[in-house]
DRENSE-371731 format. One line per field, with one value per residue (C-alpha): residue number from 0; residue in one letter; x, y, z. Coordinates in steps of 0.5 Angstrom, whole numbers, plus 500, padded with zeros to 3 digits. Example, Ala and Ser with C-alpha at 12.3 -4.5 7.8 and 13.67 -1.06 7.14 Angstrom:
! residues 2
num 0,1
residu A,S
u 525,527
v 491,498
w 516,514
//
This chain:
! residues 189
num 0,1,2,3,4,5,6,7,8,9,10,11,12,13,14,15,16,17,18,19,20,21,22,23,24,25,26,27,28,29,30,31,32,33,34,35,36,37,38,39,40,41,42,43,44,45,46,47,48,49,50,51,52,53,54,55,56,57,58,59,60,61,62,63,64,65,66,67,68,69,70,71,72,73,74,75,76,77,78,79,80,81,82,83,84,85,86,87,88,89,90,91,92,93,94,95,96,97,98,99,100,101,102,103,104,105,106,107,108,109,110,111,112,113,114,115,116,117,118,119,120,121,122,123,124,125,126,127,128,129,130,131,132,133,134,135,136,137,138,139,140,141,142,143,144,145,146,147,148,149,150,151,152,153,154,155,156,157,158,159,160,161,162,163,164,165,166,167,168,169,170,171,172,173,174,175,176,177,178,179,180,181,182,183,184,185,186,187,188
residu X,X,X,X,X,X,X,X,X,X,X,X,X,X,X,X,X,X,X,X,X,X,X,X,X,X,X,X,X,X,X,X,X,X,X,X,X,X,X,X,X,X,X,X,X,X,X,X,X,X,X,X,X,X,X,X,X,X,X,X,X,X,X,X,X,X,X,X,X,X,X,X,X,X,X,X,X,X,X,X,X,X,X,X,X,X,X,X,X,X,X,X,X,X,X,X,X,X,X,X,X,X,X,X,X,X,X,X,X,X,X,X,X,X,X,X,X,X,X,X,X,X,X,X,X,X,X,X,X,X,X,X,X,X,X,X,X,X,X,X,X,X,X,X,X,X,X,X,X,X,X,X,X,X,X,X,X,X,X,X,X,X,X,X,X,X,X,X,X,X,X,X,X,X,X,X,X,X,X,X,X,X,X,X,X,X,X,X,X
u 422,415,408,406,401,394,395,388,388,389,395,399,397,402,406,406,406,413,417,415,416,423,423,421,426,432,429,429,436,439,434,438,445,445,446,451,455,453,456,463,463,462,469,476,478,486,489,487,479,479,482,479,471,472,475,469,464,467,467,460,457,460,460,454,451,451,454,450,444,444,445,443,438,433,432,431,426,423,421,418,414,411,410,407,403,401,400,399,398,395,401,406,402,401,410,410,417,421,418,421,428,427,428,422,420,425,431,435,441,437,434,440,444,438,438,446,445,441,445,452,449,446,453,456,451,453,459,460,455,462,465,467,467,469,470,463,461,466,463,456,457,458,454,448,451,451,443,441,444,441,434,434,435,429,426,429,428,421,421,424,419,412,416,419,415,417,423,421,425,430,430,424,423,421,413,413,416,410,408,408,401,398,401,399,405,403,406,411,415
v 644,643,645,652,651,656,659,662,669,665,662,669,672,666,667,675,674,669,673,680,678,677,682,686,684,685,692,694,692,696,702,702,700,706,712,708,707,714,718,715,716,724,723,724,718,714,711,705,707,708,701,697,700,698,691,690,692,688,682,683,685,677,673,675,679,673,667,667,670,669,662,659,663,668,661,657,663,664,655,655,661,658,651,653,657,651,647,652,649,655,655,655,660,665,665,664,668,664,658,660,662,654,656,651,645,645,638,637,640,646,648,647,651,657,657,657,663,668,667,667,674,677,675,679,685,685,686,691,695,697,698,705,710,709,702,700,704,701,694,697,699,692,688,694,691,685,686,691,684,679,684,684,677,675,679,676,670,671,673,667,662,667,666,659,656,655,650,645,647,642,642,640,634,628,628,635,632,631,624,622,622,616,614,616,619,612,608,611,609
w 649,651,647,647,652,652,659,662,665,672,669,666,673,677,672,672,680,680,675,676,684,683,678,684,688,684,683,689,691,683,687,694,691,685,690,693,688,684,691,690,682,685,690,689,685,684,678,683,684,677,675,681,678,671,673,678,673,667,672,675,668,666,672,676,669,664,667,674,671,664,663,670,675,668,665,671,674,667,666,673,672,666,670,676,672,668,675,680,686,691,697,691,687,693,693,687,687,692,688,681,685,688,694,695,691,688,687,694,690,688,694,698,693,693,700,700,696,700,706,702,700,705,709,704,704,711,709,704,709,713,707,707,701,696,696,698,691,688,690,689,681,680,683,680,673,675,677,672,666,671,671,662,662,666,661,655,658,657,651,648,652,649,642,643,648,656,657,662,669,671,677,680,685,681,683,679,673,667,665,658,655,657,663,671,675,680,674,672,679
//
């Protein structure tokens, strides 16, 4: 864990910028999949509807909700807010969200596996569309949870970094890395 650094008005603006970003972003897909998912919970459902609805949202409460947010995604956006906040650089800054999702900037691995993410999901975004009702709802219920945990991560997240301090982002490309006290990052290749 890093010192709790004083951070200038400039700096808590990057870091509004990037975890609100993508607060805004997770926002907007809970805001459009709600209806969606309300509308089915309104039809004529089965046993199997019944059943497949609170299996999905246990699962994506648990598998999208804590495992992907949680412990992986809210500690990662939250780290990189802080450290681009600290270390602004005026392109990253201005894309301050995708930064924190390392969707740029990030290690080769990371950047690959954001990348692989956003296309994994928009494909199945595609997907579900052609669902129809009430199974698309069905699927949409759990993926708000999912969202909806992932969204009071991000903030608990914060929280904790104000409290604590941010944790420095482990996925940042090696020129990125901070130096220790004394020593230039030409000479610690």
């Amino acid at each position: 864990m890093e010192d709790r650094p004083r951070l200038s008005p400039l700096d808590w603006m990057v870091v509004a910028w990037g975890v609100g970003g993508v607060l805004a972003l997770l926002a907007n897909a809970i805001v459009r999949l709600s209806p969606i998912a309300a509308e089915a919970l309104t039809m004529e459902l089965g046993a199997l509807h019944w059943a497949a609805l609170a299996g999905w949202v246990a699962f994506m409460g648990y598998a999208e909700g804590w495992r992907g947010f949680h412990r992986r995604f809210s500690p990662r956006v939250v780290a990189r807010a802080f450290h681009l906040g600290r270390r602004r650089r005026l392109g990253s800054a201005l894309l301050a969200p995708a930064y924190c999702m390392s969707l740029f900037a990030s290690t080769r691995r990371g950047t690959l596996v954001a990348w692989s993410l956003v296309v994994g999901i928009s494909a199945l975004v595609v997907l579900v569309r052609m669902t129809p009702q009430p199974w698309r709802g069905i699927v949409d219920a759990g993926v708000v949870i999912g969202l909806g945990v992932g969204s009071l991560s991000i903030g608990w997240h914060v929280l904790r970094s104000l409290r604590l301090g941010p944790q420095l982002p482990t996925d940042l490309p090696a020129g990125d890395l901070p130096q220790p006290a004394g020593q230039s990052s030409r000479t610690a290749a």
